[in-house]
C-alpha positions as CSV (number, residue, x, y, z in Angstrom):
1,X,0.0,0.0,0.0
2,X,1.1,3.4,-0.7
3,X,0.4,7.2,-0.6
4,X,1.2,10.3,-2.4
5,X,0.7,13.0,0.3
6,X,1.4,17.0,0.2
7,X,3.6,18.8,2.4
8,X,5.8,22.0,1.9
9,X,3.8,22.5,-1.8
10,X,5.2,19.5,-2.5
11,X,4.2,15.9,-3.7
12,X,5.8,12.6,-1.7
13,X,5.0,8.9,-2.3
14,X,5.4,6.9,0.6
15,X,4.8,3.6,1.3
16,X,4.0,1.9,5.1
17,X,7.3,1.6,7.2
18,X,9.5,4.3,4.8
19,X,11.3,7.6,5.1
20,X,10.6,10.8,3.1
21,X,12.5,13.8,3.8
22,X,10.1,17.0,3.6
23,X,11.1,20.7,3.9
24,X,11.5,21.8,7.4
25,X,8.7,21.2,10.1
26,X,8.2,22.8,13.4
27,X,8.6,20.0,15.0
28,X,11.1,18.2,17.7
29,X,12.1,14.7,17.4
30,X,9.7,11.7,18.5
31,X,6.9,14.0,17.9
32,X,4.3,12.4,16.1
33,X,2.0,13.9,13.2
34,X,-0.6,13.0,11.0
35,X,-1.2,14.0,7.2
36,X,-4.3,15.0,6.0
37,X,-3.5,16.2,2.3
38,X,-3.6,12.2,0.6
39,X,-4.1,13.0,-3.3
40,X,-3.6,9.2,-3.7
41,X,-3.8,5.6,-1.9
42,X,-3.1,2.8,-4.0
43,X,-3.5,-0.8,-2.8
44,X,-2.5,-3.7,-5.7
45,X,-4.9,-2.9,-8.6
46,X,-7.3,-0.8,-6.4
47,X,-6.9,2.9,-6.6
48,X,-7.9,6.1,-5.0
49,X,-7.8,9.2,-6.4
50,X,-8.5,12.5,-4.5
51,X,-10.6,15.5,-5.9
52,X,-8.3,17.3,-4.8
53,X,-7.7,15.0,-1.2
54,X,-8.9,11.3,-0.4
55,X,-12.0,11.8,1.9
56,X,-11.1,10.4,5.8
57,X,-7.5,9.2,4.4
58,X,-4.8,10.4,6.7
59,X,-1.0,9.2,6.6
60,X,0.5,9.2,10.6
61,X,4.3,9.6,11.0
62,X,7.0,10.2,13.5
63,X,9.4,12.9,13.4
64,X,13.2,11.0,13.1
65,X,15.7,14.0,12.9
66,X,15.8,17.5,11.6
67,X,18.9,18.1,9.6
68,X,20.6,20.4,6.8
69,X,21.3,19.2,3.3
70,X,24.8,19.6,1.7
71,X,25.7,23.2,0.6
72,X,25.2,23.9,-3.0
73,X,27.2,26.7,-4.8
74,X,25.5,29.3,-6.5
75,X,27.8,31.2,-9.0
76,X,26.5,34.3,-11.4
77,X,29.1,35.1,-14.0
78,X,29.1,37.7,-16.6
79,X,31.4,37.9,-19.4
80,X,34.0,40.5,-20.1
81,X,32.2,42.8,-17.3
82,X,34.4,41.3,-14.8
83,X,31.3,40.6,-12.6
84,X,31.1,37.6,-10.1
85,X,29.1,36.7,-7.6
86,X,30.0,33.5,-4.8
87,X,26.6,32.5,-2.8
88,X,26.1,29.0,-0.6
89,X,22.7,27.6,0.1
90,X,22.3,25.1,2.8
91,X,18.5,23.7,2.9
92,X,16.6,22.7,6.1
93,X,14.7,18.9,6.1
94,X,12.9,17.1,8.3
95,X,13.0,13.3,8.1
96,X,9.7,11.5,8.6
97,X,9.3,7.9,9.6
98,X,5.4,6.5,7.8
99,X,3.7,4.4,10.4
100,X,0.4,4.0,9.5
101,X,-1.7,4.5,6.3
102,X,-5.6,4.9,6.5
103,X,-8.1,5.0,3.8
């Protein structure tokens, strides 16, 4: 069985007992939380599809860590104008643990 929830603006499949990592939530570890934005629950050949949610679907997870990606580098150049520009990004996640999905 699996999902495809919302979170952040974003789209996630999950499936029963994985991790997704989803832009930062204000939330401490061990903290538990429960999803109500399901667009999708599949099951074998039987699926679900929201207008725009599932109706009484919700996905519950626990909060694992809360952690910063690698630091990307983001370089502007110009040509002959002498005109450069050096700027790091480091983005915030939180890592969710699925433990239960309900249709």
């Amino acid at each position: 069985m699996y999902a495809v929830i919302r979170s952040g603006n974003k789209q996630y499949r999950v499936v029963q007992g994985g991790l997704v990592d989803v832009e930062r939530l204000a939330l401490g570890e061990g903290e538990s939380l429960d999803i109500t934005d399901v667009l999708l629950i599949g099951d074998g050949d039987k699926t679900v599809i929201g207008s725009p949610v599932v109706d009484g679907a919700k996905v519950t997870c626990t909060v694992v860590s809360q952690y910063r990606a690698d630091k990307i580098i983001v370089f502007k150049y110009r040509q002959r104008t002498n005109f450069r520009r050096k700027r790091g990004h480091r983005q915030y996640y939180t890592r969710l643990r699925i433990d239960s999905i309900q249709a």
